[in-house]
C-alpha positions as CSV (number, residue, x, y, z in Angstrom):
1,X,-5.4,52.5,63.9
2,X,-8.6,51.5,65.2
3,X,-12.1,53.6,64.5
4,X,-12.2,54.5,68.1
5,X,-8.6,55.2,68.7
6,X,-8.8,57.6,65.6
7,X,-11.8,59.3,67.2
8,X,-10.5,59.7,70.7
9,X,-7.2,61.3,69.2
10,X,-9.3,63.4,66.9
11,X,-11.3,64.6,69.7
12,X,-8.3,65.0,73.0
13,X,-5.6,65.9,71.0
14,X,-6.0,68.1,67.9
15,X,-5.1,71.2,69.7
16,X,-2.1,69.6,71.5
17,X,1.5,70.4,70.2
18,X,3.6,67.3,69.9
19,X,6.7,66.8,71.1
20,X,8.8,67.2,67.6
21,X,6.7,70.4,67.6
22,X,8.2,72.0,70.8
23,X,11.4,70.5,70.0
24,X,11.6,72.1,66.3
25,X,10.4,75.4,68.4
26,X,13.2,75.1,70.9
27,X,15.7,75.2,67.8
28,X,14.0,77.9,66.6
29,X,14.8,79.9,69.3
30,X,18.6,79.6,69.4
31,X,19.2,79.1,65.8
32,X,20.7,82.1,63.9
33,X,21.1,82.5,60.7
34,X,25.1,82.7,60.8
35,X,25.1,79.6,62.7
36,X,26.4,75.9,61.4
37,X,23.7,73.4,62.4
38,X,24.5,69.9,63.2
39,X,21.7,67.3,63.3
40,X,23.3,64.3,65.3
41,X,21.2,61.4,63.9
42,X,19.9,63.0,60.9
43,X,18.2,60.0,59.1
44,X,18.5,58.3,55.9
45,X,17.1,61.6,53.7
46,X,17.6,64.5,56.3
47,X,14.1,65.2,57.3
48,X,14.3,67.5,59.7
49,X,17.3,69.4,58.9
50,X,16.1,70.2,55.5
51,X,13.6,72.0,57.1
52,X,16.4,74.4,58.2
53,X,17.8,75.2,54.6
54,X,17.9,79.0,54.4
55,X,18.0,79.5,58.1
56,X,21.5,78.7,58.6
57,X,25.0,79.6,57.5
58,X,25.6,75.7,56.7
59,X,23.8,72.2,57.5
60,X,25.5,69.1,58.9
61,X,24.1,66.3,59.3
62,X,25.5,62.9,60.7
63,X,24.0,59.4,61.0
64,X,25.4,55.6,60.5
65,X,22.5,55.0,58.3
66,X,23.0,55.1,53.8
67,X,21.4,58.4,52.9
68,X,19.1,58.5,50.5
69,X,17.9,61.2,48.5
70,X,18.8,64.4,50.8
71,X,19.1,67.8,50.0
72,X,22.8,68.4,48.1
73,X,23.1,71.5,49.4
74,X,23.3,69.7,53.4
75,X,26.8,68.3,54.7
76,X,26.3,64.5,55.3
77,X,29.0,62.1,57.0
78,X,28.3,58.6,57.5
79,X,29.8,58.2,61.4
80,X,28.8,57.3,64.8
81,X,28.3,60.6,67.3
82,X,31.1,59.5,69.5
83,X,33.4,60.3,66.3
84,X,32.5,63.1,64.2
85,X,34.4,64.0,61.2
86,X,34.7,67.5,61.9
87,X,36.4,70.0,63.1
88,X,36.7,71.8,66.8
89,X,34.6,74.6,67.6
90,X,33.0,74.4,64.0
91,X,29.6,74.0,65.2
92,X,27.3,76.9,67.1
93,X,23.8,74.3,67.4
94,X,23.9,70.9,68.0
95,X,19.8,69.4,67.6
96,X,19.2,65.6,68.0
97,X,15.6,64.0,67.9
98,X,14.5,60.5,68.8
99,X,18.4,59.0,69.4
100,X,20.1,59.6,72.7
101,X,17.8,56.4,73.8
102,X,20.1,54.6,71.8
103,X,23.9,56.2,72.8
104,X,25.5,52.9,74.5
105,X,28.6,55.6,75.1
106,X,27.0,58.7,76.6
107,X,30.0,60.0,78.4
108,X,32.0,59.7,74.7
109,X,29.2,61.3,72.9
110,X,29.3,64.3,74.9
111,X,32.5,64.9,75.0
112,X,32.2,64.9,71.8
113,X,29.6,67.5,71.2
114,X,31.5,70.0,73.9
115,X,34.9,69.1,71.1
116,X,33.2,70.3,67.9
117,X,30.9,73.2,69.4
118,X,31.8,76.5,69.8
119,X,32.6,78.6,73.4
120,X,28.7,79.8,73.6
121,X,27.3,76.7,71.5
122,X,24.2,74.8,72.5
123,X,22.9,71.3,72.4
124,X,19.2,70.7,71.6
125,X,17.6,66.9,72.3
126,X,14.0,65.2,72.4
127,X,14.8,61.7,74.1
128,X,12.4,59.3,75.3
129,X,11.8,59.4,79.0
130,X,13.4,55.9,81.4
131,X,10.0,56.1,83.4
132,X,7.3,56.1,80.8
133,X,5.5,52.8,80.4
134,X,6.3,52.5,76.6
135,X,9.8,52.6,77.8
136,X,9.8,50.3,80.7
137,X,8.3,47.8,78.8
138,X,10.5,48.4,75.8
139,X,13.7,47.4,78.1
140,X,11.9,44.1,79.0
141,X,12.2,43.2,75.4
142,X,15.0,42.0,74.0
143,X,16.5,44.4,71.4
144,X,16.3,41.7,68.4
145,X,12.5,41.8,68.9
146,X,11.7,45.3,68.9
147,X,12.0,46.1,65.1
148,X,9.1,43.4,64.9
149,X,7.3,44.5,67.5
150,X,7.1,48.2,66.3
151,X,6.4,47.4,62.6
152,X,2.9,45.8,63.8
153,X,2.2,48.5,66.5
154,X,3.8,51.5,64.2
155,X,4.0,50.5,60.7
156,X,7.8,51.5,60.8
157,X,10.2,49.5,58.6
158,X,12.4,47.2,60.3
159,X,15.6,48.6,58.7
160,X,14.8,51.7,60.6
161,X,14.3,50.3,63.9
162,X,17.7,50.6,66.2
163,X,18.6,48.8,69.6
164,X,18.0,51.5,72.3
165,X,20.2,51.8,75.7
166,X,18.5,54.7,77.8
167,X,21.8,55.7,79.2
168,X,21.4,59.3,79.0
169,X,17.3,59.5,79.9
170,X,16.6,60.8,83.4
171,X,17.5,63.6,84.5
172,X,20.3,62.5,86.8
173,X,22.1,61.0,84.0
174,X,21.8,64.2,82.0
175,X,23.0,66.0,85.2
176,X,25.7,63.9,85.4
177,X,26.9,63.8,82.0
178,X,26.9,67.1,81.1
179,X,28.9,68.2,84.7
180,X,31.1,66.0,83.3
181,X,32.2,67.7,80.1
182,X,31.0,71.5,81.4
183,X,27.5,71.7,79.9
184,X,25.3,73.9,81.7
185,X,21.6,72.9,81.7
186,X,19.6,75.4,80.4
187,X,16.6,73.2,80.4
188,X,14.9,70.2,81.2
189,X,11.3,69.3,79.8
190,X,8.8,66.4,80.3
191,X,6.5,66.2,78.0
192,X,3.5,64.1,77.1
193,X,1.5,63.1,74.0
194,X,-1.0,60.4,72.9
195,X,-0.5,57.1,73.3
196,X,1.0,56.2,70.0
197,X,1.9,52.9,71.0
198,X,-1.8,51.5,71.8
199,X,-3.2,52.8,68.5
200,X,-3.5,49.4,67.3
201,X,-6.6,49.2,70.1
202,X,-9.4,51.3,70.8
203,X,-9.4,50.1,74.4
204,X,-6.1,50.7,75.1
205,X,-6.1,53.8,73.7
206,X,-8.1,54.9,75.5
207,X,-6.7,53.7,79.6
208,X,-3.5,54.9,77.8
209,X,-5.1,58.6,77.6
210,X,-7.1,58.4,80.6
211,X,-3.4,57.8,82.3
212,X,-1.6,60.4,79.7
213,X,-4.2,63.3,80.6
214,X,-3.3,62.4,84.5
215,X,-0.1,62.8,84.5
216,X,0.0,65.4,82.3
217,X,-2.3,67.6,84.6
218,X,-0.6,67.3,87.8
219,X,3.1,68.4,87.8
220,X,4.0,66.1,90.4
221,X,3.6,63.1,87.6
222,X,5.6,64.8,85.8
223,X,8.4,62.5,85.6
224,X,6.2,59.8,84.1
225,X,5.5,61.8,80.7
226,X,7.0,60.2,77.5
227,X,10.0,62.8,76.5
228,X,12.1,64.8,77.7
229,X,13.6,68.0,76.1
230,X,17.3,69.1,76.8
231,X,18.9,72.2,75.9
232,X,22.8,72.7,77.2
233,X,25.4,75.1,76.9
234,X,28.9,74.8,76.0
235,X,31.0,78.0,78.3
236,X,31.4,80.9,76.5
């Protein structure tokens, strides 16, 4: 992080709610405490859905990644979405953050979700958007690059870098998949935040903000913004 790009974010976006903000929000909202949670790409020590603990009936989490050092009290099963290793209509919430980019079996992975959720269950997912720039340019690289790429621009390890798809990132491919297996959609969100990919360079930082602030002002941009934020609903 560059001097400048520190002070420009300092300055623009301390009072802005990021994206994993308004996504932990939106679980807020339909969690209960009688309900069994499922995180679907829970990570290696459960971040998020430790957060949960106390809140819920019972935590699941699932991810193909070794767990390390999460909560005993939380379900973990090491498995792909598109085969969870539980039963039907055991689930009332379904949250997923930063992973539908990388379903290469969508169509599976719903009807997977709409199996193990309960008549009246909801799915919950942050997901990056097809038509921001980070993510058009991402596709132009080759997938064996990226965990490279993102350990200079991020600092993230390269074990914890995954090869993305975007099969399930507009909104017609949302549509489309949840008509498929029944899901109603109860929303659908663009939202924007700092250009956390340009950090690495005041200058770009700061066209990248000039160009985040436009789009995020006039709605008819809207479909350009970073994320997108999905809730659905399983029938009751």
């Amino acid at each position: 992080m560059t001097t400048l790009a520190n002070k420009l974010l300092r300055k623009y976006y301390d009072s802005s709610a990021h994206p994993y903000r308004v996504f932990e929000r939106k679980v807020d909202q339909l969690l209960r405490p009688t309900h069994v949670l499922l995180d679907a790409g829970c990570g290696r020590t459960a971040p998020i859905l430790s957060q949960y603990r106390g809140r819920a009936a019972h935590l699941v989490g699932v991810d193909l990644v070794e767990f390390v050092g999460a909560p005993d009290d939380i379900e973990l099963h090491n498995s792909d979405l598109a085969h969870l290793p539980l039963a039907d209509a055991s689930v009332d919430l379904i949250m997923s953050r930063s992973v539908f980019e990388h379903l290469t079996d969508p169509e599976a992975v719903y009807k997977e979700f709409n199996r193990v959720l309960r008549p009246g269950g909801a799915v919950v997912f942050l997901t990056a958007n097809m038509w921001d720039y980070g993510t058009l340019v991402a596709r132009m690289v080759p997938n064996r690059m990226h965990s490279k790429i993102v350990k200079k621009v991020e600092g993230r390890e390269e074990e914890d870098t995954f090869p993305t798809a975007y099969r399930t990132n507009t909104r017609g491919a949302v549509n489309r998949l949840a008509a498929a297996e029944n899901f109603r959609v109860e929303s659908f969100e663009y939202l924007s935040q700092y250009p956390n990919y340009l950090m690495f360079n005041g200058g770009l930082f700061f066209l990248g903000m000039c160009f985040e602030k436009l789009i995020s002002r006039f709605e008819m941009l809207k479909y350009l913004r970073g994320w997108i934020l999905v809730s659905l609903r399983k029938p009751a």
